[in-house]
Structure formats: C-alpha cells, structure tokens
PDBQT receptor file of N, H, CA, C and O in Angstrom, charges set to zero:
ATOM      1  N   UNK A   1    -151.455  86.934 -19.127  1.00  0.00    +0.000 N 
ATOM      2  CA  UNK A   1    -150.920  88.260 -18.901  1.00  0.00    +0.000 C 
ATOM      3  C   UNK A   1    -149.398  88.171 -18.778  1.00  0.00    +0.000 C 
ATOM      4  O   UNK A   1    -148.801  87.475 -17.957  1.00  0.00    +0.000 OA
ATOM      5  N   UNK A   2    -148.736  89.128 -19.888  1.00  0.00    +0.000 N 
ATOM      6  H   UNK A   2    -149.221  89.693 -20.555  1.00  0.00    +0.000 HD
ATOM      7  CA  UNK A   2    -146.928  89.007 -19.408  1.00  0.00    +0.000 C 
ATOM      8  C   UNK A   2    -146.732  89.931 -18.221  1.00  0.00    +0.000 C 
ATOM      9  O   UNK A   2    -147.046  91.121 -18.191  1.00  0.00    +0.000 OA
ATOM     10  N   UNK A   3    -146.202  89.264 -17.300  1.00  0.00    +0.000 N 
ATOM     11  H   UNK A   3    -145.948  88.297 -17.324  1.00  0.00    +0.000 HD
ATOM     12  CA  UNK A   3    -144.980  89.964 -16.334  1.00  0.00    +0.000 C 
ATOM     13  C   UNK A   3    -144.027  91.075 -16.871  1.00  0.00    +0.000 C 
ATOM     14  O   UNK A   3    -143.277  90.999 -17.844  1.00  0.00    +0.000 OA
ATOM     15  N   UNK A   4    -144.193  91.972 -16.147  1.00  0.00    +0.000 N 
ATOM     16  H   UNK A   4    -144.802  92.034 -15.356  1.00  0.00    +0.000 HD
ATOM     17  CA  UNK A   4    -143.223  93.249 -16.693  1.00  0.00    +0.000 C 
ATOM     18  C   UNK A   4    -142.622  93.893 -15.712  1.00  0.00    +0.000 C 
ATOM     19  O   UNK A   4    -142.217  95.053 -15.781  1.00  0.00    +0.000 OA
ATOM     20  N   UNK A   5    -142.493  92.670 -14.125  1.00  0.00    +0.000 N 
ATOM     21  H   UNK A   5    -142.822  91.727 -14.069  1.00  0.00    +0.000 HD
ATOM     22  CA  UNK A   5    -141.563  93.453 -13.527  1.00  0.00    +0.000 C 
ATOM     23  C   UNK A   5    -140.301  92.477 -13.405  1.00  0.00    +0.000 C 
ATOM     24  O   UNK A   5    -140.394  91.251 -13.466  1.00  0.00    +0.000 OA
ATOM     25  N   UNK A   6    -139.365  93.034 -13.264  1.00  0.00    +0.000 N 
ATOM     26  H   UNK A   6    -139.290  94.030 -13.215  1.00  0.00    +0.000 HD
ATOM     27  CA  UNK A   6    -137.802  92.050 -13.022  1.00  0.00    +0.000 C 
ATOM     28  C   UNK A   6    -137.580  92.330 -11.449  1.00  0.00    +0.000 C 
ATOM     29  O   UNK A   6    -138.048  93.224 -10.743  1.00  0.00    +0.000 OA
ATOM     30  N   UNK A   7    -136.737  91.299 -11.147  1.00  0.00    +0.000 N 
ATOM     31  H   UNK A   7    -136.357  90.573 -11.721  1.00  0.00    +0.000 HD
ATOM     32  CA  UNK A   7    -135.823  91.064  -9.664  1.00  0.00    +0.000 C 
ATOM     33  C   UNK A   7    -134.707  91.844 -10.019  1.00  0.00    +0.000 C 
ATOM     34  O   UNK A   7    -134.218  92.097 -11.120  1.00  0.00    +0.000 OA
ATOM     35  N   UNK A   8    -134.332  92.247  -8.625  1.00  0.00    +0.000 N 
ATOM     36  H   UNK A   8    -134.729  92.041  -7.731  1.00  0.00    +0.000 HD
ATOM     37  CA  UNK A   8    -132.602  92.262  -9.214  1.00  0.00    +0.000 C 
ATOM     38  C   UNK A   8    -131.795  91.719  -9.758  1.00  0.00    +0.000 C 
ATOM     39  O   UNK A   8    -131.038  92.339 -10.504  1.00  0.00    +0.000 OA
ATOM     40  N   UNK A   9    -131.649  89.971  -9.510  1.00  0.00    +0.000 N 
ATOM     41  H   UNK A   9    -132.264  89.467  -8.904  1.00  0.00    +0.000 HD
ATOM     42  CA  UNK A   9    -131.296  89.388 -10.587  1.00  0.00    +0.000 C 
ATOM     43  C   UNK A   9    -131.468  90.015 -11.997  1.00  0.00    +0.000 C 
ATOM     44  O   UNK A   9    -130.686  90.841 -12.467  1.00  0.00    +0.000 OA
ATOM     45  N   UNK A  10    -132.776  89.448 -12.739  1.00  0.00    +0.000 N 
ATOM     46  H   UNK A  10    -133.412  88.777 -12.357  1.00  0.00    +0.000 HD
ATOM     47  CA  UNK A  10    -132.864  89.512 -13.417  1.00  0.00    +0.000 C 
ATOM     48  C   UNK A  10    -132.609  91.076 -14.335  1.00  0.00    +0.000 C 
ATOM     49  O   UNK A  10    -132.306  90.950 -15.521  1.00  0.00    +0.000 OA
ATOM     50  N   UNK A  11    -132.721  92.313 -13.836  1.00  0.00    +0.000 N 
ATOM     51  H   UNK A  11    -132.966  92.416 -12.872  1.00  0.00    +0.000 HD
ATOM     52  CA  UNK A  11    -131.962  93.252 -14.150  1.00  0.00    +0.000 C 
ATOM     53  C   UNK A  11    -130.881  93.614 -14.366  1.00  0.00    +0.000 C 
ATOM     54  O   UNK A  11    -130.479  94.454 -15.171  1.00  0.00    +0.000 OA
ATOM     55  N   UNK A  12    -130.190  92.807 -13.439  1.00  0.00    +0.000 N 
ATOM     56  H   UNK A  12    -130.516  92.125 -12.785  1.00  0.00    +0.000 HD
ATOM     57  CA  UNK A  12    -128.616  92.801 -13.313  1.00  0.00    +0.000 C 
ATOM     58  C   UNK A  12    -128.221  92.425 -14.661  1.00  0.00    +0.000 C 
ATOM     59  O   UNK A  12    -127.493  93.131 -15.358  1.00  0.00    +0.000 OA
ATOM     60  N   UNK A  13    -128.658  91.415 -14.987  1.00  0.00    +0.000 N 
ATOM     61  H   UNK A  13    -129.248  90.841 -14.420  1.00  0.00    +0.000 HD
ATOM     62  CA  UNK A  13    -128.429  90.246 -16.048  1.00  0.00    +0.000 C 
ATOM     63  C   UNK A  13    -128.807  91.233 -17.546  1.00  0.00    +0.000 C 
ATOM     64  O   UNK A  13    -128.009  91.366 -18.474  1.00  0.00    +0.000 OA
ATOM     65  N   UNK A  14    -130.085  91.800 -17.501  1.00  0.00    +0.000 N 
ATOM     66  H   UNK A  14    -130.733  91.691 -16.747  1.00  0.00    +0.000 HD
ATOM     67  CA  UNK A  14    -130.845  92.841 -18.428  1.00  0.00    +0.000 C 
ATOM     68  C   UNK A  14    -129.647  93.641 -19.066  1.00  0.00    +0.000 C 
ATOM     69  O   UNK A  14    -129.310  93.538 -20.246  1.00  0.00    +0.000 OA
ATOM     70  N   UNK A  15    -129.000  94.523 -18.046  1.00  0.00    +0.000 N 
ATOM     71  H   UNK A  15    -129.274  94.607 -17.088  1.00  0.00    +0.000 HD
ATOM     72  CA  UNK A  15    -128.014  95.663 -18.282  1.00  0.00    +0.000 C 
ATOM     73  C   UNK A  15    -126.730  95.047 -18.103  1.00  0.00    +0.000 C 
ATOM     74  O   UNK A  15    -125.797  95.803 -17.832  1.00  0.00    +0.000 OA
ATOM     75  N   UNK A  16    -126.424  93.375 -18.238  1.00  0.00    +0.000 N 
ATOM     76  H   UNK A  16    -127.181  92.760 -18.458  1.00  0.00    +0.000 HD
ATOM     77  CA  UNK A  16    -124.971  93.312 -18.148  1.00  0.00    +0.000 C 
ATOM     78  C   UNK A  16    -124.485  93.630 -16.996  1.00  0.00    +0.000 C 
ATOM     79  O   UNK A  16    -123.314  93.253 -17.046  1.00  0.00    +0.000 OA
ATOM     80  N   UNK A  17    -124.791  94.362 -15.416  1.00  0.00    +0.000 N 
ATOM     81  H   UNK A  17    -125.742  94.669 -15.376  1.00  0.00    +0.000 HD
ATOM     82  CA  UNK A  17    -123.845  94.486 -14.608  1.00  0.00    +0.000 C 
ATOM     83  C   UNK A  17    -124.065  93.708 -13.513  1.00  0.00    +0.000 C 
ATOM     84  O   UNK A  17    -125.113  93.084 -13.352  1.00  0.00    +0.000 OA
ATOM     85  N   UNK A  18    -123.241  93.701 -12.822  1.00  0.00    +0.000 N 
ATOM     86  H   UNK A  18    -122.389  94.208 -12.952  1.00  0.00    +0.000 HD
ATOM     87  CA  UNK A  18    -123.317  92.988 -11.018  1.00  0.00    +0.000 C 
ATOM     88  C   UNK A  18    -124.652  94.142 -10.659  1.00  0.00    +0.000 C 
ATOM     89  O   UNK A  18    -125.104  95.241 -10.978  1.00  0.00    +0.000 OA
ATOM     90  N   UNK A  19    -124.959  92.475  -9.373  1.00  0.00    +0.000 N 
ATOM     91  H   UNK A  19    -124.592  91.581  -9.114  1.00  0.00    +0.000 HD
ATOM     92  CA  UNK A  19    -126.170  92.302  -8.563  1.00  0.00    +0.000 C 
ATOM     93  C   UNK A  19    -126.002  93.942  -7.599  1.00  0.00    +0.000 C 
ATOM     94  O   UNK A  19    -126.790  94.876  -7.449  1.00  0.00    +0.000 OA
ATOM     95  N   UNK A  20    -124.754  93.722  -7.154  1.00  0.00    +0.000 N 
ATOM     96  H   UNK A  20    -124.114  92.963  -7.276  1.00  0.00    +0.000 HD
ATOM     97  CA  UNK A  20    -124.153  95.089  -6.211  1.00  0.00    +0.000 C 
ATOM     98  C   UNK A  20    -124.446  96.497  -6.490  1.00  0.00    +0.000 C 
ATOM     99  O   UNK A  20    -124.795  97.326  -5.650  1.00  0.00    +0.000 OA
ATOM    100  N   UNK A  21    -124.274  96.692  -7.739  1.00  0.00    +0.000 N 
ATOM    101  H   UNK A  21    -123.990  96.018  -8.421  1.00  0.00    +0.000 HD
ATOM    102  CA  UNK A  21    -124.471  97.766  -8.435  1.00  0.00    +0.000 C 
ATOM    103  C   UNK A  21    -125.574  98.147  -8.514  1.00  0.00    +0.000 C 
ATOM    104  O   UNK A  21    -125.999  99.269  -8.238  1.00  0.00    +0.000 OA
ATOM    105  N   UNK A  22    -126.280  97.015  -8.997  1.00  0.00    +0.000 N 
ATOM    106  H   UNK A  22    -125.935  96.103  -9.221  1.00  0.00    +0.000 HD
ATOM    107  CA  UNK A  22    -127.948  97.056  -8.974  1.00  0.00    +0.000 C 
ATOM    108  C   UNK A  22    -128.326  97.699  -7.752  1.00  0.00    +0.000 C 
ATOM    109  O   UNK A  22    -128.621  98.884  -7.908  1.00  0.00    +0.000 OA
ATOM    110  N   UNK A  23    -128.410  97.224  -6.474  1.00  0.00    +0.000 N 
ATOM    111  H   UNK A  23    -128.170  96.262  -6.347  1.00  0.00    +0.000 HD
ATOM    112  CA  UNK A  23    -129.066  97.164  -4.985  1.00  0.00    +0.000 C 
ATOM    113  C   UNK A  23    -128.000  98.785  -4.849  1.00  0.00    +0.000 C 
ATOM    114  O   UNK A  23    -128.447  99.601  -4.042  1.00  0.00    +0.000 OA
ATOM    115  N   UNK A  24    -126.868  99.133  -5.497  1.00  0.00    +0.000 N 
ATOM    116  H   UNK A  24    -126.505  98.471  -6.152  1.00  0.00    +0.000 HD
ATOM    117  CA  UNK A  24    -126.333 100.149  -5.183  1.00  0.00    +0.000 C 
ATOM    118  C   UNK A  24    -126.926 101.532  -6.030  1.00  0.00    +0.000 C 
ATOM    119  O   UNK A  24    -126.785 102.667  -5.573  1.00  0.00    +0.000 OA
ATOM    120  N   UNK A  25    -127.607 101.245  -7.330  1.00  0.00    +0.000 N 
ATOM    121  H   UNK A  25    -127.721 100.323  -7.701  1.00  0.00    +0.000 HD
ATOM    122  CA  UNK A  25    -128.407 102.335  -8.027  1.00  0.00    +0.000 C 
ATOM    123  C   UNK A  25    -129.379 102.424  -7.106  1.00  0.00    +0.000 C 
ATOM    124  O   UNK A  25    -129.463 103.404  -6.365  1.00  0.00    +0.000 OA
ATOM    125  N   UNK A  26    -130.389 101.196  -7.047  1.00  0.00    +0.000 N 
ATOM    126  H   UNK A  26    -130.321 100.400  -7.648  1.00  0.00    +0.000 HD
ATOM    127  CA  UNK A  26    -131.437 101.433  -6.405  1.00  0.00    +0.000 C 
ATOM    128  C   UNK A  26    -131.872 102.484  -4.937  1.00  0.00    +0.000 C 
ATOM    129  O   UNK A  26    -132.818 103.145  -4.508  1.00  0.00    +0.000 OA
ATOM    130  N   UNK A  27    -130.251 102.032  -4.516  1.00  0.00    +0.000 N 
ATOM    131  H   UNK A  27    -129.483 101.495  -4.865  1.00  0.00    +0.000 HD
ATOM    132  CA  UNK A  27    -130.467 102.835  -2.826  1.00  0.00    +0.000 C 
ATOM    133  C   UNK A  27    -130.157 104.419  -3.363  1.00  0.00    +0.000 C 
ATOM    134  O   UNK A  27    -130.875 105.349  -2.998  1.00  0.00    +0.000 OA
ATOM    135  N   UNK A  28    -128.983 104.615  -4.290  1.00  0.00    +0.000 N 
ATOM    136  H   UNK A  28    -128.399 103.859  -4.587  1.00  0.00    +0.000 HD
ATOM    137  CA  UNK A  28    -128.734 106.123  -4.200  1.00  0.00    +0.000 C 
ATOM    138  C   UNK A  28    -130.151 107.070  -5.629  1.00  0.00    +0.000 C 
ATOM    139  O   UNK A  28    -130.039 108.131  -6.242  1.00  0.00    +0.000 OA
ATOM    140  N   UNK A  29    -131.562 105.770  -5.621  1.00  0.00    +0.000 N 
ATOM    141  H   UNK A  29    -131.653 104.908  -5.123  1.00  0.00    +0.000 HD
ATOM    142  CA  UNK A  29    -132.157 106.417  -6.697  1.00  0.00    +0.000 C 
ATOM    143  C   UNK A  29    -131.586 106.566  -7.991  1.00  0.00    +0.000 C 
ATOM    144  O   UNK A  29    -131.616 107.750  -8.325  1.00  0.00    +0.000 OA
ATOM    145  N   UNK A  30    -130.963 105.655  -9.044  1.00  0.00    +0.000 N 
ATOM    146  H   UNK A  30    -130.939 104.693  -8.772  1.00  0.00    +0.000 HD
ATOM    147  CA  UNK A  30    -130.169 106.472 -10.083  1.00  0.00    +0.000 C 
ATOM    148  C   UNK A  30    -130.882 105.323 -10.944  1.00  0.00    +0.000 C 
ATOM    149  O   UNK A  30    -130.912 105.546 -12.154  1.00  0.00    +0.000 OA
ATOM    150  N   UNK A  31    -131.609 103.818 -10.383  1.00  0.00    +0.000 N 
ATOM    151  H   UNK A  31    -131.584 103.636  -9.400  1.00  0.00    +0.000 HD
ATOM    152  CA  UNK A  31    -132.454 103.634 -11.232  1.00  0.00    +0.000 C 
ATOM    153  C   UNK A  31    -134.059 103.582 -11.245  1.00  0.00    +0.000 C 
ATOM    154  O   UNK A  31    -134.458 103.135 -10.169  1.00  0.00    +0.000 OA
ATOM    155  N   UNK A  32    -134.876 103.831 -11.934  1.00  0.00    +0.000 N 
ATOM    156  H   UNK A  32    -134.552 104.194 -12.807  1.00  0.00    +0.000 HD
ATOM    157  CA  UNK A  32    -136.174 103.852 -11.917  1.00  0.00    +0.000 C 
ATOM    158  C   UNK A  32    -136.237 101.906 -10.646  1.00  0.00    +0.000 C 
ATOM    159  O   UNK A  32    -135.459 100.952 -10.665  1.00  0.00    +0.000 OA
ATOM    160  N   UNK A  33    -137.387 102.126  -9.870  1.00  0.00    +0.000 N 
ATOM    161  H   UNK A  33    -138.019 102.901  -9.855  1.00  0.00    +0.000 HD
ATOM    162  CA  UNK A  33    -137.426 101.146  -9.458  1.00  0.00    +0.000 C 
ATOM    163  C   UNK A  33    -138.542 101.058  -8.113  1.00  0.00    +0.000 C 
ATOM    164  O   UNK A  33    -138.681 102.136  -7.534  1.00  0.00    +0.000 OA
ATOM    165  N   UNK A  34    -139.265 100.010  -7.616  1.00  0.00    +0.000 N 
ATOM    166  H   UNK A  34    -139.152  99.134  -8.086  1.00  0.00    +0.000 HD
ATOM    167  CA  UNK A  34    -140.433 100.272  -6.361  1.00  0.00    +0.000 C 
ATOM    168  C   UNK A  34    -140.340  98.927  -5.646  1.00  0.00    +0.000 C 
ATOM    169  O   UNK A  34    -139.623  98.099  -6.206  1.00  0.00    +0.000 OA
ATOM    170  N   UNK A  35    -140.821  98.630  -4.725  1.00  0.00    +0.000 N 
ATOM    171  H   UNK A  35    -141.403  99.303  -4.270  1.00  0.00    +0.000 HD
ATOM    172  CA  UNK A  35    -140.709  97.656  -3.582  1.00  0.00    +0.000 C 
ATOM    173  C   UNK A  35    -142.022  97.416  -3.303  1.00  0.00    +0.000 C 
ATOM    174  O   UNK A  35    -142.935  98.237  -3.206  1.00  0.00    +0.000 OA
ATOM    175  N   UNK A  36    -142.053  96.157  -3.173  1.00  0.00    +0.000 N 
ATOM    176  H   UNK A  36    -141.312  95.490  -3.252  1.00  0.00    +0.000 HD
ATOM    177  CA  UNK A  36    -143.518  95.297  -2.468  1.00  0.00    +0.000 C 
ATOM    178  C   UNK A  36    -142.684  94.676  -1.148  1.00  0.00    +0.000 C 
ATOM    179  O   UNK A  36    -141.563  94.169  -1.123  1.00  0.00    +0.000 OA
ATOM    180  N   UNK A  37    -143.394  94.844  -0.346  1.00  0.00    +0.000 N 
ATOM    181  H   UNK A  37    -144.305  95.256  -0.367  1.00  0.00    +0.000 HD
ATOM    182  CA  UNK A  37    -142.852  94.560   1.186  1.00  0.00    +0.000 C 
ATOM    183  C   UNK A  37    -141.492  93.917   0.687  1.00  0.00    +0.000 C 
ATOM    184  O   UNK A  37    -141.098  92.802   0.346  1.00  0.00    +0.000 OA
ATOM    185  N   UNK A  38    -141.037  95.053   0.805  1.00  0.00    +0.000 N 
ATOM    186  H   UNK A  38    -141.357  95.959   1.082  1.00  0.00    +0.000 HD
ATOM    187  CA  UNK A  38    -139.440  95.192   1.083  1.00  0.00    +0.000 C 
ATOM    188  C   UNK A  38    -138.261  94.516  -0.291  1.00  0.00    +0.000 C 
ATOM    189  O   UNK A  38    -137.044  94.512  -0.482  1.00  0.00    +0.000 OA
ATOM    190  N   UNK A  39    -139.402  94.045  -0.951  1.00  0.00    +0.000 N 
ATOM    191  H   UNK A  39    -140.390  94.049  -0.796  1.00  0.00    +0.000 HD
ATOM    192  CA  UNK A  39    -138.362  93.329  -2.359  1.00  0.00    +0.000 C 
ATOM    193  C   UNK A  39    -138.181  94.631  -3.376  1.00  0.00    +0.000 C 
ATOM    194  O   UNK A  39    -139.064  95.405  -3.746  1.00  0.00    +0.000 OA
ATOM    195  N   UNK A  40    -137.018  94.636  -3.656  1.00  0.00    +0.000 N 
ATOM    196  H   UNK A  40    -136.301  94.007  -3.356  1.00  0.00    +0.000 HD
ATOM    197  CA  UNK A  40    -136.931  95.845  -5.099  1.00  0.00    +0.000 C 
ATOM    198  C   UNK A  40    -137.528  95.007  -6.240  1.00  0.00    +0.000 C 
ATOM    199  O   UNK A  40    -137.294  93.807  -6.383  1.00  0.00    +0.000 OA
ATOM    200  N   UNK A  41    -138.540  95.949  -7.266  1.00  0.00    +0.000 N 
ATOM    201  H   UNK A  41    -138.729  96.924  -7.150  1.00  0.00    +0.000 HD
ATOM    202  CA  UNK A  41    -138.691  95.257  -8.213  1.00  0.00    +0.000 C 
ATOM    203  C   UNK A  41    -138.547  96.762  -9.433  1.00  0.00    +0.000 C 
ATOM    204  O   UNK A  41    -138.794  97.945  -9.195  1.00  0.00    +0.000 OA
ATOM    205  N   UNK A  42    -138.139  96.222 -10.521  1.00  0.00    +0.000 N 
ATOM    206  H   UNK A  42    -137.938  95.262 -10.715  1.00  0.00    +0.000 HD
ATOM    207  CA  UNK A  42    -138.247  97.224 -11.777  1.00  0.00    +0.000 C 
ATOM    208  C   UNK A  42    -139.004  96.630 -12.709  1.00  0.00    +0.000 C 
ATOM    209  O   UNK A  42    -139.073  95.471 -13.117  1.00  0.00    +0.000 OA
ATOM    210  N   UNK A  43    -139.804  98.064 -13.091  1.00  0.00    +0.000 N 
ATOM    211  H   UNK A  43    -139.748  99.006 -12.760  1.00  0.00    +0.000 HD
ATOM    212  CA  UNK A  43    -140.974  98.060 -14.334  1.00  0.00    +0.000 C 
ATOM    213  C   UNK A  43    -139.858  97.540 -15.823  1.00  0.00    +0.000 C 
ATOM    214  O   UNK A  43    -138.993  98.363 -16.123  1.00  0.00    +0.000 OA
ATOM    215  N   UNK A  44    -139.894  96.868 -16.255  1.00  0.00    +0.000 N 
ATOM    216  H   UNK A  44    -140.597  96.199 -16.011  1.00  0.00    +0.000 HD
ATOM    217  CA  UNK A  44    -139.021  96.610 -17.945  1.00  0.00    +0.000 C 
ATOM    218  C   UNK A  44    -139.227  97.932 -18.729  1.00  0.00    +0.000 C 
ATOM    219  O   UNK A  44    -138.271  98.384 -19.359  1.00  0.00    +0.000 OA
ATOM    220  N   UNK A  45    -141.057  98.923 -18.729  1.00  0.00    +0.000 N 
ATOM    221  H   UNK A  45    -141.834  98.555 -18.217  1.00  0.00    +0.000 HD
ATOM    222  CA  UNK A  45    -140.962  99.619 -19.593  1.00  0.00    +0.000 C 
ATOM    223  C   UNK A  45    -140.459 100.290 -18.647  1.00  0.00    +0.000 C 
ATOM    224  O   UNK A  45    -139.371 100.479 -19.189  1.00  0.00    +0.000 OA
ATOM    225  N   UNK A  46    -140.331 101.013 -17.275  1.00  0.00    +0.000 N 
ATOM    226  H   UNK A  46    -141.216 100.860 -16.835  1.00  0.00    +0.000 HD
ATOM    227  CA  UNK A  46    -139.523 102.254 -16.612  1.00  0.00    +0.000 C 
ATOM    228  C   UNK A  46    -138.132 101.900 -17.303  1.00  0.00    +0.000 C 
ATOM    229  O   UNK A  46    -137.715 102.836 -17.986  1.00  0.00    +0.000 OA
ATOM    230  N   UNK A  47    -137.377 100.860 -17.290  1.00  0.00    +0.000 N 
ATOM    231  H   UNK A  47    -137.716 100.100 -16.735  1.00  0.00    +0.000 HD
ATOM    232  CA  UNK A  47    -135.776 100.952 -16.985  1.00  0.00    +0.000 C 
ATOM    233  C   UNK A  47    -135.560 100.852 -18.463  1.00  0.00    +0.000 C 
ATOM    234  O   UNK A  47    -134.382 101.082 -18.739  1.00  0.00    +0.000 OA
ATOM    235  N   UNK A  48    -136.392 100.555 -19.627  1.00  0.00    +0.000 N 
ATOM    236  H   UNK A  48    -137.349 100.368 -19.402  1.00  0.00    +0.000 HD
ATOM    237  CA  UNK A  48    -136.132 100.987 -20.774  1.00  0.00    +0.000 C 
ATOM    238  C   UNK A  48    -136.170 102.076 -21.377  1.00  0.00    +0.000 C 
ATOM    239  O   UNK A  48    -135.512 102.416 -22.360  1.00  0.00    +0.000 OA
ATOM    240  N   UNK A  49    -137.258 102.884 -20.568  1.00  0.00    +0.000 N 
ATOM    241  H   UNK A  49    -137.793 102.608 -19.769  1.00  0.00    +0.000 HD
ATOM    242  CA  UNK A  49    -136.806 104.770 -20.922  1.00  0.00    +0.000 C 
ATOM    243  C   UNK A  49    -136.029 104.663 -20.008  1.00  0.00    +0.000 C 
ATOM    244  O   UNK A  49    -135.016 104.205 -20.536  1.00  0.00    +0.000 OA
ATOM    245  N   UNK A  50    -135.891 104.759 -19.229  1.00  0.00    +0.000 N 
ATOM    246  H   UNK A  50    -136.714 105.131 -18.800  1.00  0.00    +0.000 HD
ATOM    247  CA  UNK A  50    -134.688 105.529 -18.473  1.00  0.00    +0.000 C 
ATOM    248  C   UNK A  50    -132.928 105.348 -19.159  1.00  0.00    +0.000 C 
ATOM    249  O   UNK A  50    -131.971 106.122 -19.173  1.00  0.00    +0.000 OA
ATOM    250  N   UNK A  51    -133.193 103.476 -19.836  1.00  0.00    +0.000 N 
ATOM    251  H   UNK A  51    -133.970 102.847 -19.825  1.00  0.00    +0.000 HD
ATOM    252  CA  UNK A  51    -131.795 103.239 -20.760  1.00  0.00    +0.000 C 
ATOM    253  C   UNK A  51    -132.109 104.244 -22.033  1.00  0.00    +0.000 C 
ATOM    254  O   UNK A  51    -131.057 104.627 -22.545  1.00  0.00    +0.000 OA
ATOM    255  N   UNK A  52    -133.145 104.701 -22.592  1.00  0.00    +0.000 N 
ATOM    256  H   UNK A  52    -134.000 104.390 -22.177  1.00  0.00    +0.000 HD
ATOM    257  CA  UNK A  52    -133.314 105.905 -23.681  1.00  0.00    +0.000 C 
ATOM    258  C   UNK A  52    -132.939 106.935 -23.144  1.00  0.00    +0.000 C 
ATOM    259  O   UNK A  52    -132.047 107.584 -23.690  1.00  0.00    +0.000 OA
ATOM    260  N   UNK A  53    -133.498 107.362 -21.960  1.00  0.00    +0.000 N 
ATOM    261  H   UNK A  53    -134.223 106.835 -21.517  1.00  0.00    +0.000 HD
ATOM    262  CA  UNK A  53    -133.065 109.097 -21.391  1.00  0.00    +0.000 C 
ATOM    263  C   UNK A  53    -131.214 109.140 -21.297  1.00  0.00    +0.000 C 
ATOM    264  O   UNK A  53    -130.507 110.070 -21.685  1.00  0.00    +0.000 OA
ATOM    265  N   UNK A  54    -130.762 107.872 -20.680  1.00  0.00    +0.000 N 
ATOM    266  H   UNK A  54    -131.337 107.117 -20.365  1.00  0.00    +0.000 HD
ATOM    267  CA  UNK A  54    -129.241 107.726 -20.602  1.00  0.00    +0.000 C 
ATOM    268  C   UNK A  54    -128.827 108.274 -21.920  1.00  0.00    +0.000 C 
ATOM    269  O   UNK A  54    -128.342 109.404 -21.962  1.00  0.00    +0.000 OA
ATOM    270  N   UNK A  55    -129.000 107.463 -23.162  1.00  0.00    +0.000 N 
ATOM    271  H   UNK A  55    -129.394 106.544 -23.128  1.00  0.00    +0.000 HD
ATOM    272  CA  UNK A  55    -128.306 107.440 -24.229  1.00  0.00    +0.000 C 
ATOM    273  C   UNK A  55    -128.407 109.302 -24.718  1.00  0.00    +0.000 C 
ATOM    274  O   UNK A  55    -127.464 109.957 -25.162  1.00  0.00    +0.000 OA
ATOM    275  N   UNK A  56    -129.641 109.741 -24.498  1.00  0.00    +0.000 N 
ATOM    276  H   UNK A  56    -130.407 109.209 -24.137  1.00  0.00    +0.000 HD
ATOM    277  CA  UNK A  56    -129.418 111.146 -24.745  1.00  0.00    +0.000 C 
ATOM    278  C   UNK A  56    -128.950 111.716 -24.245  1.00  0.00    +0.000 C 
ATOM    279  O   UNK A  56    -128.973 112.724 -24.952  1.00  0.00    +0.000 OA
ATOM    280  N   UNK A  57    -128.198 112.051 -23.061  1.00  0.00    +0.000 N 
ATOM    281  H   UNK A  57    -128.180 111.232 -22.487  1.00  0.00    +0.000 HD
ATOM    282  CA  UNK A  57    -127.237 112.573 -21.738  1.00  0.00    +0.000 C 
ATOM    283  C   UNK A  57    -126.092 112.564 -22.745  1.00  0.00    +0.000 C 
ATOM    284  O   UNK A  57    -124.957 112.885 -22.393  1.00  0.00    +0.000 OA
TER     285      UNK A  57
C-alpha cells in the first residue's frame, strides 16, 4: 500500500518553502491538512487540489 500522507518536512520540501511557513499555513488554515495525536500530517491528493484551486485564483 503507498503512503499518501507527508510530514511537514516533507511538504515543505513538496512546495519549495520553509518548514515555518508550513506550521504557519497550517495554524492560520490556508493549507488543507489533519493531525494524529498532535502531529500535522497532509493528504498529497488534498494539497494537490488545493495547488489546482490556487492556480485558478
């Protein structure tokens, strides 16, 4: 079975930006994203529509 959720790391890294930014979308909601006792994790297919919904904005 593939894995289809990322760390922050590994998101960070996904979209090119700092870790900061990341943990800083996540808190003000601006990226798709859910928590298992207390770790942020993102779905690959959520944060890839959501990089589609961006590009149409």
């Amino acid at each position: 079975m593939e894995r289809k959720s990322m760390t922050v790391k590994e998101i960070a890294t996904y979209l090119g930006v700092h870790t900061d930014t990341i943990y800083k979308m996540a808190k003000e909601n601006e990226i798709p994203h859910f928590r298992v006792r207390g770790k942020i994790l993102f779905s690959q297919d959520a944060v890839d529509a959501w990089i589609r919904d961006q590009e149409l904005q």
